[in-house]
C-alpha positions in Angstrom: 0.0 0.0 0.0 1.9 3.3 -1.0 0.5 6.0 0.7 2.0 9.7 1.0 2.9 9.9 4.7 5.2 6.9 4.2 7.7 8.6 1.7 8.8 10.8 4.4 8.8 8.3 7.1 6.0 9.7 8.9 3.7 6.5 8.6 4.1 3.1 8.1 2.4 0.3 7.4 2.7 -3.0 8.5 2.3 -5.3 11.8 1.9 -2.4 14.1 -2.0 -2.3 14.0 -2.4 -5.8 13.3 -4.4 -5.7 16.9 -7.1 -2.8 15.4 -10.1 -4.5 14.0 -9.1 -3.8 9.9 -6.0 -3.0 10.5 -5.6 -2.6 6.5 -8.1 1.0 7.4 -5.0 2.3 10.0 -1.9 3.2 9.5 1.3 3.7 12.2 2.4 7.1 13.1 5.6 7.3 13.9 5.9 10.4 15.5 3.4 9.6 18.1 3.8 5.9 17.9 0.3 5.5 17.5 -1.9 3.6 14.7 -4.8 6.3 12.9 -7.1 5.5 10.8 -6.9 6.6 7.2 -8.9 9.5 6.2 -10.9 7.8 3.2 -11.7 4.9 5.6 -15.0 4.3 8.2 -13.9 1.5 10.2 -15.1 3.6 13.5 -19.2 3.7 12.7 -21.6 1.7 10.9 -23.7 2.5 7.8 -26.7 2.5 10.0 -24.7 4.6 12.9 -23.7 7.3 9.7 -27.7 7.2 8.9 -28.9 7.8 11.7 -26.4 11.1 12.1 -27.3 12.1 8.4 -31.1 12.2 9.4 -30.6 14.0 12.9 -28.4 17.0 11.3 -30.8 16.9 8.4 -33.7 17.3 10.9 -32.1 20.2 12.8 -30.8 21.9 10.2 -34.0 22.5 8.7 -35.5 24.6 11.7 -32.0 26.6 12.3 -32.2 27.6 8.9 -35.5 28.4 8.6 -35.7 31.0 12.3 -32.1 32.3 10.8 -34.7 32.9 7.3 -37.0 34.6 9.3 -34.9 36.6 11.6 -33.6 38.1 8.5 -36.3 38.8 6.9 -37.8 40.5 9.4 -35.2 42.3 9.9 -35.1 43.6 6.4 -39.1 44.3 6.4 -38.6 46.9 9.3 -35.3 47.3 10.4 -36.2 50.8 12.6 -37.8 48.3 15.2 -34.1 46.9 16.2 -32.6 49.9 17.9 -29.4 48.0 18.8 -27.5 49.3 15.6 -28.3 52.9 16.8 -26.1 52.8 19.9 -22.5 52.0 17.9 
């Protein structure tokens, strides 16, 4: 497996994260002599795990934007009612 980090001795591959389960997603750290996983890889969750997180951020995003919408708005219907801007 070539990978970047190696060529400068950074990373290796090999035996040291043989004891991670798919130790071929990980890579050794020399620096910190610790194994990472690879940035491409998703050894950590599951697909349902990465679902579920999709749906939830998904679900909350669509109220936060639409308040931020309306905040906005009104604030460009009648912007004499927020006096905060007058004080600067």
């Amino acid at each position: 497996m070539d990978h970047p980090l190696g060529r400068f001795g950074v990373a290796t591959f090999g035996s040291q994260c043989s004891h991670m389960s798919k130790s071929q997603s990980y890579v050794y750290i020399n620096r910190t002599q610790r194994c990472s996983l690879l940035c491409h890889e998703s050894a950590v969750f599951t697909a349902s795990e990465r679902r579920l997180a999709e749906v939830w951020m998904t679900t909350w995003s669509v109220p936060c934007f639409l308040s931020t919408l309306f905040t906005i708005v009104s604030f460009l219907i009648d912007s004499s009612r927020y006096n905060a801007f007058n004080y600067f």
